[in-house]
Structures are given as C-alpha cells and as structure tokens.
mmCIF file as gemmi writes it, N, C-alpha and C atoms, coordinates in Angstrom:
data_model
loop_
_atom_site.group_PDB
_atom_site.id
_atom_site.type_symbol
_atom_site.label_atom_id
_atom_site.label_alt_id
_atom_site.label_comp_id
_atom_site.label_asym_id
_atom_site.label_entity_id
_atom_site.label_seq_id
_atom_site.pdbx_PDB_ins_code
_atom_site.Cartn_x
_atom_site.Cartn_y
_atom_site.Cartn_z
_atom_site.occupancy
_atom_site.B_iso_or_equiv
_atom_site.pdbx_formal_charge
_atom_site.auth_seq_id
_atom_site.auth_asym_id
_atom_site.pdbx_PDB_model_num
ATOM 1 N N . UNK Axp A 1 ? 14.606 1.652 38.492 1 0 ? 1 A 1
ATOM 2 C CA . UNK Axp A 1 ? 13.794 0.944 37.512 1 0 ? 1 A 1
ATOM 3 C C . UNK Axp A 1 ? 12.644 0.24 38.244 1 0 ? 1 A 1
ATOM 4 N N . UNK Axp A 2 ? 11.577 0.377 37.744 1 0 ? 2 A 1
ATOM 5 C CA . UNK Axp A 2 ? 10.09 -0.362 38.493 1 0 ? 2 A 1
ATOM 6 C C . UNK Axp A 2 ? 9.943 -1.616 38.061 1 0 ? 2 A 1
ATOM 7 N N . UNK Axp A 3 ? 9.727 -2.731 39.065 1 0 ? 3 A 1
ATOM 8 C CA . UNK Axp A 3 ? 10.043 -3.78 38.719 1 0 ? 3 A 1
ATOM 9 C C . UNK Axp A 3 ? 8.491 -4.268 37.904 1 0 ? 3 A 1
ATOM 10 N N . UNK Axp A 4 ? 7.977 -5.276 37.042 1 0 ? 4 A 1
ATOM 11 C CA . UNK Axp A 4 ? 6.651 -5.252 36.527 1 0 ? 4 A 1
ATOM 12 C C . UNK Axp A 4 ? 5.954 -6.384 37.777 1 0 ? 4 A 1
ATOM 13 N N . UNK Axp A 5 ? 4.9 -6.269 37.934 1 0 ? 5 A 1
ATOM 14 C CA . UNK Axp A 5 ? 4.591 -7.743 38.743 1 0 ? 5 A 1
ATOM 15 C C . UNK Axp A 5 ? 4.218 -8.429 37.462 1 0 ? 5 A 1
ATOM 16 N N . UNK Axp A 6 ? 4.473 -9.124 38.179 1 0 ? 6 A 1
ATOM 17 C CA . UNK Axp A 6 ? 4.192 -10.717 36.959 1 0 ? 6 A 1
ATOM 18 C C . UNK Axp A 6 ? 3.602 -12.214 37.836 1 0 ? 6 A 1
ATOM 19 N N . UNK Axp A 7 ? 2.803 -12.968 37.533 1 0 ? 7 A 1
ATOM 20 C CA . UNK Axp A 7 ? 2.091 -14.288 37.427 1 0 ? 7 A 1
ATOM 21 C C . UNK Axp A 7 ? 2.033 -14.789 36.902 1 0 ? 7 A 1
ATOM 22 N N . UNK Axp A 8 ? 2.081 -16.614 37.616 1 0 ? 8 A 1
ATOM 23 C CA . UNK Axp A 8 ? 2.548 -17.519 37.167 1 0 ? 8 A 1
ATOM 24 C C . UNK Axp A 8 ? 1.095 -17.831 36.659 1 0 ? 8 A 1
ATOM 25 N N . UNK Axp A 9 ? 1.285 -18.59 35.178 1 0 ? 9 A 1
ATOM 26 C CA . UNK Axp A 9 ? 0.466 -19.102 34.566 1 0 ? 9 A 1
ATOM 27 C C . UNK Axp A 9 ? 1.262 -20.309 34.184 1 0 ? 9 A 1
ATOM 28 N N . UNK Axp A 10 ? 0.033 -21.208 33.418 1 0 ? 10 A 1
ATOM 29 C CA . UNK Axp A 10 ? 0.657 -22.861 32.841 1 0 ? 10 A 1
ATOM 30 C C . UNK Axp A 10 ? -0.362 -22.972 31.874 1 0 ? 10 A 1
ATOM 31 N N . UNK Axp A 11 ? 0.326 -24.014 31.358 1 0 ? 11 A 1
ATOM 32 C CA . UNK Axp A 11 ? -0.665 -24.315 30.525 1 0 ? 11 A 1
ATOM 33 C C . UNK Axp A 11 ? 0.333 -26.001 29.977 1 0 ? 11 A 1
ATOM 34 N N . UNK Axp A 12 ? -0.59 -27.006 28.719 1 0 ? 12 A 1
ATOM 35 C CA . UNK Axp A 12 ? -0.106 -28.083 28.098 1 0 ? 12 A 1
ATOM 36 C C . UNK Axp A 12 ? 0.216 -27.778 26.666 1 0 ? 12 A 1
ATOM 37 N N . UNK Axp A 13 ? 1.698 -28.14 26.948 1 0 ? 13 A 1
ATOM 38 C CA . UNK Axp A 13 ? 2.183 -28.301 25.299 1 0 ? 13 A 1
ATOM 39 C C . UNK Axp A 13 ? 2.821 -30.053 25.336 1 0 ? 13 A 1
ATOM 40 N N . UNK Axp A 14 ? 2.307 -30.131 23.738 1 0 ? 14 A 1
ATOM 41 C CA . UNK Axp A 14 ? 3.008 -31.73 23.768 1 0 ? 14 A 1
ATOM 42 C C . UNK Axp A 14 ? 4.532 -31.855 23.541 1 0 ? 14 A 1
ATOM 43 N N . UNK Axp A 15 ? 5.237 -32.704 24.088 1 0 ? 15 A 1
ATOM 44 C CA . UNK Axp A 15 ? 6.277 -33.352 24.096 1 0 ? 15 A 1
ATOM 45 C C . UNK Axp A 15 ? 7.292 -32.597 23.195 1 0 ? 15 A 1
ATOM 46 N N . UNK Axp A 16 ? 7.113 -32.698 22.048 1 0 ? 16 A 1
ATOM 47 C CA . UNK Axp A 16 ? 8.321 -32.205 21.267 1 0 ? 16 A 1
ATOM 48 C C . UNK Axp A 16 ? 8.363 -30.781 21.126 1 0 ? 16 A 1
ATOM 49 N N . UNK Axp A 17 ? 7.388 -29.792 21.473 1 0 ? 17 A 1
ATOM 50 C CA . UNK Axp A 17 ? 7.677 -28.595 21.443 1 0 ? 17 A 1
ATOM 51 C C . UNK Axp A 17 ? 8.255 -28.158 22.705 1 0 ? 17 A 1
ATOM 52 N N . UNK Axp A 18 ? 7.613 -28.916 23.585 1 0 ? 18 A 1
ATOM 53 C CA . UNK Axp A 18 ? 9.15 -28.864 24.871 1 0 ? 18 A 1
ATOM 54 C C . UNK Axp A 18 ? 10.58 -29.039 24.621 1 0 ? 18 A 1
ATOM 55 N N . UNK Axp A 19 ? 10.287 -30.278 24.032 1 0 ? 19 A 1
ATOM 56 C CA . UNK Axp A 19 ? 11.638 -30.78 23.444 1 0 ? 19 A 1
ATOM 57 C C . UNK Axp A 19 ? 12.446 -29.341 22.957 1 0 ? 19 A 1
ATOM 58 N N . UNK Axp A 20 ? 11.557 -29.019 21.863 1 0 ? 20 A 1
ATOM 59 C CA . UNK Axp A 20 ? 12.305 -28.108 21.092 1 0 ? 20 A 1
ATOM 60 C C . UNK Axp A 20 ? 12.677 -26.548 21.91 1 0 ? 20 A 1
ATOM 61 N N . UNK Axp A 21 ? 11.709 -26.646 22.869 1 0 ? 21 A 1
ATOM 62 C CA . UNK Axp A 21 ? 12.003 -25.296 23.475 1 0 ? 21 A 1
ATOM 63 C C . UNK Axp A 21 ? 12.926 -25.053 24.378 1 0 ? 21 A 1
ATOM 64 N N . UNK Axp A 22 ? 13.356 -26.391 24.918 1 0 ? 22 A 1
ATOM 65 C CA . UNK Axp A 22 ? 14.435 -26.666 25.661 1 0 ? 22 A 1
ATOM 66 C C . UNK Axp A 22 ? 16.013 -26.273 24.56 1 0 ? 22 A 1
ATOM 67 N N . UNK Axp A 23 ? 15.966 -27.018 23.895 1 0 ? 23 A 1
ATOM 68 C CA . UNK Axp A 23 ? 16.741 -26.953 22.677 1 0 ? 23 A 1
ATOM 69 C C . UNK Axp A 23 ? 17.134 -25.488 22.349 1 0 ? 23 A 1
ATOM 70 N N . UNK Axp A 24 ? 15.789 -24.58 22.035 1 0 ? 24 A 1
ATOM 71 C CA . UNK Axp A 24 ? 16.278 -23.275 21.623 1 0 ? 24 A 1
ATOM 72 C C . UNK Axp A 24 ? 16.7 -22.796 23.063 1 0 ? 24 A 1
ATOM 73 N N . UNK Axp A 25 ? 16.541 -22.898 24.048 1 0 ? 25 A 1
ATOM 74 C CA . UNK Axp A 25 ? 16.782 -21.441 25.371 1 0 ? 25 A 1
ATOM 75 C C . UNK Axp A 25 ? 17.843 -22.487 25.615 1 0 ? 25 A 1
ATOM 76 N N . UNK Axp A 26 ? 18.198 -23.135 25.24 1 0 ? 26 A 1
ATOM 77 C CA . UNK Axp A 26 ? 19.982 -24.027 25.946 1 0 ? 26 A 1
ATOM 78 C C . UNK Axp A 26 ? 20.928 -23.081 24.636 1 0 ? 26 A 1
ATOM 79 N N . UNK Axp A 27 ? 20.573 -23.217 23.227 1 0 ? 27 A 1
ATOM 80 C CA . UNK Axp A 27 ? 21.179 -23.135 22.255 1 0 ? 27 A 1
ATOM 81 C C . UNK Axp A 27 ? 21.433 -21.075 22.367 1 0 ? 27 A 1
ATOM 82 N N . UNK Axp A 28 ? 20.603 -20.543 22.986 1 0 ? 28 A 1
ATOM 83 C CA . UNK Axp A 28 ? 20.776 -19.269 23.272 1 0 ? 28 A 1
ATOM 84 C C . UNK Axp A 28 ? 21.429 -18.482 24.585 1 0 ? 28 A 1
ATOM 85 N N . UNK Axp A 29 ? 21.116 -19.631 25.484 1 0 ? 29 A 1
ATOM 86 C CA . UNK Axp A 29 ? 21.73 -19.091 27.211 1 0 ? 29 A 1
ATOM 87 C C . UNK Axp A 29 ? 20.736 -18.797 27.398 1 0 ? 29 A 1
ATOM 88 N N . UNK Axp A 30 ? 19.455 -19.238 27.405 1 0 ? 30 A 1
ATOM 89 C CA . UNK Axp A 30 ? 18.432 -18.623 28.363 1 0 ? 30 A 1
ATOM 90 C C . UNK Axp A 30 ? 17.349 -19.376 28.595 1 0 ? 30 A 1
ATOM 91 N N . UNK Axp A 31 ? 16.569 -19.4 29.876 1 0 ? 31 A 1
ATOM 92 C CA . UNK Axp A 31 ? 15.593 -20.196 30.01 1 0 ? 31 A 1
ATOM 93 C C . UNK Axp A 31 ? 13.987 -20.063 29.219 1 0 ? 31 A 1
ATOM 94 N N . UNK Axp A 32 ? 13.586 -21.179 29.895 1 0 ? 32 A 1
ATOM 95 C CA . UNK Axp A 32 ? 12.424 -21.314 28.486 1 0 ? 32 A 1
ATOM 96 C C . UNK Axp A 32 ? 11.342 -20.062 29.098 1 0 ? 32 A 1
ATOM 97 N N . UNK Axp A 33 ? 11.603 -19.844 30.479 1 0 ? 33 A 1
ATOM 98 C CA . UNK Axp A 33 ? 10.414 -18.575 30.776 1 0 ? 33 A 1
ATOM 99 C C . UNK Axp A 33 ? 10.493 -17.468 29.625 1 0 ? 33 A 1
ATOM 100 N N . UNK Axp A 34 ? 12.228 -17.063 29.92 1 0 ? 34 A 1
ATOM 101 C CA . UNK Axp A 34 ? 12.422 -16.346 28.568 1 0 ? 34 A 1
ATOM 102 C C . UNK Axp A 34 ? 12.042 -16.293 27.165 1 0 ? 34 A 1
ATOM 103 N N . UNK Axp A 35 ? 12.002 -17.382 26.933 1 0 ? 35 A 1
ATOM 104 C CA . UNK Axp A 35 ? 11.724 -17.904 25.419 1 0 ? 35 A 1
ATOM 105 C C . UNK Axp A 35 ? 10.182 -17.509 25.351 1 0 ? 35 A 1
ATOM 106 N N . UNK Axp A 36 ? 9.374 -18.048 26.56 1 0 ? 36 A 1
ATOM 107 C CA . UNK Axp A 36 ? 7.917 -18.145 26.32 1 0 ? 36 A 1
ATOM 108 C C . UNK Axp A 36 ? 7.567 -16.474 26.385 1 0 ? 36 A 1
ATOM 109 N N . UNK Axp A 37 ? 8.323 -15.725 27.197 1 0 ? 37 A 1
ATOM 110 C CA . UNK Axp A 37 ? 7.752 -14.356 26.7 1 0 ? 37 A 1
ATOM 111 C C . UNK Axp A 37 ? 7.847 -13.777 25.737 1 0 ? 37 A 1
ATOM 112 N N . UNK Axp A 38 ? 9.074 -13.991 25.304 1 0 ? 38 A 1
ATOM 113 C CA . UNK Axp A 38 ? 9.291 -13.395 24.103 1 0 ? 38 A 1
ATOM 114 C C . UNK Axp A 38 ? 8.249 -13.912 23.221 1 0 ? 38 A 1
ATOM 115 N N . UNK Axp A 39 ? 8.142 -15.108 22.725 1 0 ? 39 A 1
ATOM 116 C CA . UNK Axp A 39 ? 6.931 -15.39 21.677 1 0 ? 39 A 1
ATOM 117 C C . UNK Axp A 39 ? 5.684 -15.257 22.299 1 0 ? 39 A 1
ATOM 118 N N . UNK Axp A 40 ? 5.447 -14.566 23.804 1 0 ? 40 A 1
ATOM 119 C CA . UNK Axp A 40 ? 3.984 -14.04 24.174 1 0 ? 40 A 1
ATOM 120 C C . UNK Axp A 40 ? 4.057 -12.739 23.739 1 0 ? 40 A 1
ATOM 121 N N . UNK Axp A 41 ? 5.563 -11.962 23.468 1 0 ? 41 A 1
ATOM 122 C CA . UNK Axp A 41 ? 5.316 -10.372 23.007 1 0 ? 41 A 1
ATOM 123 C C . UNK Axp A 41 ? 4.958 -10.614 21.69 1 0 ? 41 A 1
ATOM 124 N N . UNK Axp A 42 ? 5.99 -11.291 20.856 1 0 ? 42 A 1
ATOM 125 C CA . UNK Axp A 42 ? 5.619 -11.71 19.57 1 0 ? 42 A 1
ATOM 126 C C . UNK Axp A 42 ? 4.152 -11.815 19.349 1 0 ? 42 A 1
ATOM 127 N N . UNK Axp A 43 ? 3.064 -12.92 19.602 1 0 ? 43 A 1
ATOM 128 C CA . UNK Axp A 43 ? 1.953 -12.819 19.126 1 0 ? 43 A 1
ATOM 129 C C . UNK Axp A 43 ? 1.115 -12.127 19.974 1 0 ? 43 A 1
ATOM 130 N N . UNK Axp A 44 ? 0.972 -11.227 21.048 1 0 ? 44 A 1
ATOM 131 C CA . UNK Axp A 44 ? 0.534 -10.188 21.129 1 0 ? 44 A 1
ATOM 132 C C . UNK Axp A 44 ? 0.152 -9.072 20.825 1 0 ? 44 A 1
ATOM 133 N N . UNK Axp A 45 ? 1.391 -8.49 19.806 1 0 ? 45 A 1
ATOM 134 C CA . UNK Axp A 45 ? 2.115 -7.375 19.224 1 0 ? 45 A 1
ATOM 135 C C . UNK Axp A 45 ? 1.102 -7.698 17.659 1 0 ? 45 A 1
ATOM 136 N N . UNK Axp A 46 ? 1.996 -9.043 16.997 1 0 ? 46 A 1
ATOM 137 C CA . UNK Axp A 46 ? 1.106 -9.699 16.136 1 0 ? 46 A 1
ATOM 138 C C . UNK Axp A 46 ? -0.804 -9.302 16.03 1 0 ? 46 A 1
ATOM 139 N N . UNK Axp A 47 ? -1.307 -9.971 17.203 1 0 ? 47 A 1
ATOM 140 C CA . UNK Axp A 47 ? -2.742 -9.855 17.447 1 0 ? 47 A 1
ATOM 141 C C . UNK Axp A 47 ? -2.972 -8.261 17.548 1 0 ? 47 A 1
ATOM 142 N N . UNK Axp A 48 ? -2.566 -7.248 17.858 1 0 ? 48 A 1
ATOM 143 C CA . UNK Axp A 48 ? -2.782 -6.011 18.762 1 0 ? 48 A 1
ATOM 144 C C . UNK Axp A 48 ? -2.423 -5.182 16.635 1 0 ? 48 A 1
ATOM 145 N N . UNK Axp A 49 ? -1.517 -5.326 16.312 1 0 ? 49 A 1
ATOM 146 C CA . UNK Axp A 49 ? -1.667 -4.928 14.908 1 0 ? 49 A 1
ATOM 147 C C . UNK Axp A 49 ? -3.174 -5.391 13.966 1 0 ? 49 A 1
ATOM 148 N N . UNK Axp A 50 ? -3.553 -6.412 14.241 1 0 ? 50 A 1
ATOM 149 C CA . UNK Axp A 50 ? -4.234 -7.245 13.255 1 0 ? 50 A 1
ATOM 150 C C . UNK Axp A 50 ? -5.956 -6.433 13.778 1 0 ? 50 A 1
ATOM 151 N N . UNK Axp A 51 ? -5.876 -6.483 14.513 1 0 ? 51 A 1
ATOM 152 C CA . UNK Axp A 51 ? -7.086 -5.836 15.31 1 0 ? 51 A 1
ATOM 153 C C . UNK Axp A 51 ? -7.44 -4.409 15.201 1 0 ? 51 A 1
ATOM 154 N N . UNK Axp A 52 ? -6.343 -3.315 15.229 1 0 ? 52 A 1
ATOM 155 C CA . UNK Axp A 52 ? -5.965 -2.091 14.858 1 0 ? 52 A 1
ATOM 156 C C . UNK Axp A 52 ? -6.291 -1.884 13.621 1 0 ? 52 A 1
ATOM 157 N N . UNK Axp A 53 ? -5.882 -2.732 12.792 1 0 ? 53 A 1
ATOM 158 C CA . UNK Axp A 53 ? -6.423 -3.016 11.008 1 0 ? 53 A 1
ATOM 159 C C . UNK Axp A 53 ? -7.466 -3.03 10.772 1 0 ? 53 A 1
ATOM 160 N N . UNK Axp A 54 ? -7.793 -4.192 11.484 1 0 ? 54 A 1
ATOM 161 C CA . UNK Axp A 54 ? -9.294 -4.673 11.351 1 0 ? 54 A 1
ATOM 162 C C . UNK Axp A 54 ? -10.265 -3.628 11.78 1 0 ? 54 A 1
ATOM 163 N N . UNK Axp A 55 ? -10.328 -2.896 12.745 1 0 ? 55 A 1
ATOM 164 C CA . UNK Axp A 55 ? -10.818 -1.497 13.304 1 0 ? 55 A 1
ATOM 165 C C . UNK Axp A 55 ? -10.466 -0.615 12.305 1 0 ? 55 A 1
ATOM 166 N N . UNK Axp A 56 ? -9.63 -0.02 11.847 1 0 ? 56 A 1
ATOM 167 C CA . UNK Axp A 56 ? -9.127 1.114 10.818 1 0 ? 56 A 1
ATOM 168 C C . UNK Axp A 56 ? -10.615 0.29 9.562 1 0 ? 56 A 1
ATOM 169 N N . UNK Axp A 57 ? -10.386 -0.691 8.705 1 0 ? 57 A 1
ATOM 170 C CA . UNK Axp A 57 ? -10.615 -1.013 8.096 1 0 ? 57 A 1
ATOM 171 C C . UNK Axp A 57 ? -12.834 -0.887 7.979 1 0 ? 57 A 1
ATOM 172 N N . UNK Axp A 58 ? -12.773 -1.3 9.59 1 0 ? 58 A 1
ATOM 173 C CA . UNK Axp A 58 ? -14.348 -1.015 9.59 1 0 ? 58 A 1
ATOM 174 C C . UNK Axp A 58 ? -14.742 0.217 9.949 1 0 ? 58 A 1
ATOM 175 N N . UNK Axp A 59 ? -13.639 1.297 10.382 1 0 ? 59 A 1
ATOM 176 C CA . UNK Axp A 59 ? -14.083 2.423 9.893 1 0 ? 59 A 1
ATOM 177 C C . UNK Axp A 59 ? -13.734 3.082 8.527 1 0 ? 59 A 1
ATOM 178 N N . UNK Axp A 60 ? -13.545 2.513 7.848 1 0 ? 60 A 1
ATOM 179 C CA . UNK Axp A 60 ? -13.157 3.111 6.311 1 0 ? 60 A 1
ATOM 180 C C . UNK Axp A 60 ? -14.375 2.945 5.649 1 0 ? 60 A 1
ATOM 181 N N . UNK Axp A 61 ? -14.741 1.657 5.95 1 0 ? 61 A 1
ATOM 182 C CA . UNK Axp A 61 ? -16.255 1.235 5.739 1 0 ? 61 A 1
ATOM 183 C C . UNK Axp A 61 ? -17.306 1.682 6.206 1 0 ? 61 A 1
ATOM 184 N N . UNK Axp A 62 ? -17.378 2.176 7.531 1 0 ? 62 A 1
ATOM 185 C CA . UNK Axp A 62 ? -18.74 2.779 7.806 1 0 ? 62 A 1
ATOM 186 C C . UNK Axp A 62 ? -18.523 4.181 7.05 1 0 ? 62 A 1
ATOM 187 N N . UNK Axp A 63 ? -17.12 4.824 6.898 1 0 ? 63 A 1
ATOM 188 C CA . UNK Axp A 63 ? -17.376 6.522 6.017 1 0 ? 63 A 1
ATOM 189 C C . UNK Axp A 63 ? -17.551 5.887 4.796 1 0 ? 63 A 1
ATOM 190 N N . UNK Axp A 64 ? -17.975 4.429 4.109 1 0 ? 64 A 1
ATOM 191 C CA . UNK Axp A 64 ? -17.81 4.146 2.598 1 0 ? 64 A 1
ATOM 192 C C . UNK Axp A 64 ? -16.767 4.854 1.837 1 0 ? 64 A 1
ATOM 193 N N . UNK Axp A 65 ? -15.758 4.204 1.964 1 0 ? 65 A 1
ATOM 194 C CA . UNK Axp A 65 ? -14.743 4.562 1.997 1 0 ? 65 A 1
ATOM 195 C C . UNK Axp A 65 ? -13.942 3.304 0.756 1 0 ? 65 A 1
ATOM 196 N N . UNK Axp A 66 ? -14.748 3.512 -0.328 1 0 ? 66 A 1
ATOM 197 C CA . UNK Axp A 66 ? -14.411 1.989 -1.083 1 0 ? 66 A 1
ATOM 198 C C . UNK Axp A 66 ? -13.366 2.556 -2.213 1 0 ? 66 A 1
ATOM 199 N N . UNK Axp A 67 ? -12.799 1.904 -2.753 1 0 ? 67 A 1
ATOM 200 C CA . UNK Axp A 67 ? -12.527 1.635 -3.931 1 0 ? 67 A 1
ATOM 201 C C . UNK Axp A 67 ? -12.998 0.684 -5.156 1 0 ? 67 A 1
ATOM 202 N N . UNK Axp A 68 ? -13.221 0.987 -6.517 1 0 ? 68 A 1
ATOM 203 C CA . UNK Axp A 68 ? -14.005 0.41 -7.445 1 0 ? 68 A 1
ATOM 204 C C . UNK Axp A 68 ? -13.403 -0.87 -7.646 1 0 ? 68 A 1
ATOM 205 N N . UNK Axp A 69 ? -14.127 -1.941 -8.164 1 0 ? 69 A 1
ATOM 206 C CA . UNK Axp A 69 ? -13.871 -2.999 -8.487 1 0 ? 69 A 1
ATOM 207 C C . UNK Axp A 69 ? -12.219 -3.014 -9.581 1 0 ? 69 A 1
ATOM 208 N N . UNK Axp A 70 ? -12.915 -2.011 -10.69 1 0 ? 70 A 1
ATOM 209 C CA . UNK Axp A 70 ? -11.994 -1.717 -11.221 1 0 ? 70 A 1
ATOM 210 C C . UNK Axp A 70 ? -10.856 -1.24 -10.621 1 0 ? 70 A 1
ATOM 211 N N . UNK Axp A 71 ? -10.285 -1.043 -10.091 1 0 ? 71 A 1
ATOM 212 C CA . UNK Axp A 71 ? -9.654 -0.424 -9.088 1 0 ? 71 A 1
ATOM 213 C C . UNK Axp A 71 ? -8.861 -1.677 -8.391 1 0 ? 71 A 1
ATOM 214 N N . UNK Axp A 72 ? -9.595 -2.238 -7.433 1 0 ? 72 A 1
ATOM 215 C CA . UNK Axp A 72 ? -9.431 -3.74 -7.261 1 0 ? 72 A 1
ATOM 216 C C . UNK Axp A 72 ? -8.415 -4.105 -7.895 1 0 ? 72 A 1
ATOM 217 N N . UNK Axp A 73 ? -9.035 -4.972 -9.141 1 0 ? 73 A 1
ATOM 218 C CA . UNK Axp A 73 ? -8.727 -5.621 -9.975 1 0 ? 73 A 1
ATOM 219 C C . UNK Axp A 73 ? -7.277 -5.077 -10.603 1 0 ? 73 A 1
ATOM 220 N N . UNK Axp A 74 ? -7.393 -3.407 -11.057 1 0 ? 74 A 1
ATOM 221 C CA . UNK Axp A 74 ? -5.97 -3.449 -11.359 1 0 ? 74 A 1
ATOM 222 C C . UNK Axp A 74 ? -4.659 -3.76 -10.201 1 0 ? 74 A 1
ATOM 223 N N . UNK Axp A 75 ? -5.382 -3.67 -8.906 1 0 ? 75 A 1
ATOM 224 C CA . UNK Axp A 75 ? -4.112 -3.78 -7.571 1 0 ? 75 A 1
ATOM 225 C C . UNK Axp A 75 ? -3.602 -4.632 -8.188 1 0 ? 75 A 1
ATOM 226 N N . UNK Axp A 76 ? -4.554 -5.853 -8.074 1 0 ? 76 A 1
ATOM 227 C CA . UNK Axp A 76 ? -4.082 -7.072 -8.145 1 0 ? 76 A 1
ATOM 228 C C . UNK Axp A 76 ? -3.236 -7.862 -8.973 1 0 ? 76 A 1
ATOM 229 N N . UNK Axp A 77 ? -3.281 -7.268 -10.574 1 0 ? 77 A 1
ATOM 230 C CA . UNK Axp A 77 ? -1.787 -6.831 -11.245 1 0 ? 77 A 1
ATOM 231 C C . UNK Axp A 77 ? -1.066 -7.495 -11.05 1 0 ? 77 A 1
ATOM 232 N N . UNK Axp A 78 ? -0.224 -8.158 -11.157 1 0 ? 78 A 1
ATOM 233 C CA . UNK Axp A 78 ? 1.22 -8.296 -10.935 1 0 ? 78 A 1
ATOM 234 C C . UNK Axp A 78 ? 1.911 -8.976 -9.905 1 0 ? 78 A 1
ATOM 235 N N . UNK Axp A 79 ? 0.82 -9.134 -9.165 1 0 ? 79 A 1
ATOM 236 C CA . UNK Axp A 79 ? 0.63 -10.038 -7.527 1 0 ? 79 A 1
ATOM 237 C C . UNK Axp A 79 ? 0.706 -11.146 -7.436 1 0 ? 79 A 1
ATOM 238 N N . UNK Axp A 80 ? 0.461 -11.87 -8.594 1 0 ? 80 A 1
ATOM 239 C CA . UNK Axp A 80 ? 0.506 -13.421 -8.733 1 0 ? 80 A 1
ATOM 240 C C . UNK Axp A 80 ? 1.368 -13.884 -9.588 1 0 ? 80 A 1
C-alpha cells in the first residue's frame, strides 16, 4: 500500500468548537486529526460537486439550453 505524503497545516478555531471536537474524537476513539479530515473530505467532496454543477449548468447555457418560464413555474408545483 503507498503511503500518501501529507502536511502539517494549522489554522484558529474558537474555544468551543475545540471543545466540541475533542468531545466528538474521545466519544468515537479517535483523534481530532482524524475528525478534521474527515470533515476536510466532507467539504471538499461537497465544494468539488457544487462546482461540477455549476460548470454543467454554464454549459447548458452557453448551448441555450433553457426551459420556458412556463415550464419553470409548473416545476415549482408542489415544492412549497
């Protein structure tokens, strides 16, 4: 198995989200490095979808690629 390299980064969080992060990686068996990657894959993954969209979306638009208002409007239906 290839090991990944990895670097140390830091950064400031206030007080109680330490607090709390301590809290969750005690309450799981694992340390908070752990914890912090996982919610760095989390909004990564998050961001890396949203962007992909956002790209799909402005090419739908440059082929004008619309749907009618009417159209729209019926999506929206039932949504609220």
């Amino acid at each position: 198995m290839q090991k990944t390299k990895k670097k140390t980064i830091s950064f400031r969080a206030d007080k109680a989200k330490c607090a709390t992060l301590d809290k969750v990686a005690l309450s799981i068996g694992e340390d908070r490095t752990y914890i912090l990657n996982q919610a760095m894959n989390n909004i990564l993954d998050i961001y890396a979808w949203q962007i992909e969209h956002i790209k799909q979306g402005v090419k739908e638009a440059d082929a004008e690629k619309f749907i009618s208002e009417k159209q729209w409007r019926q999506s929206l239906k039932g949504n609220f």
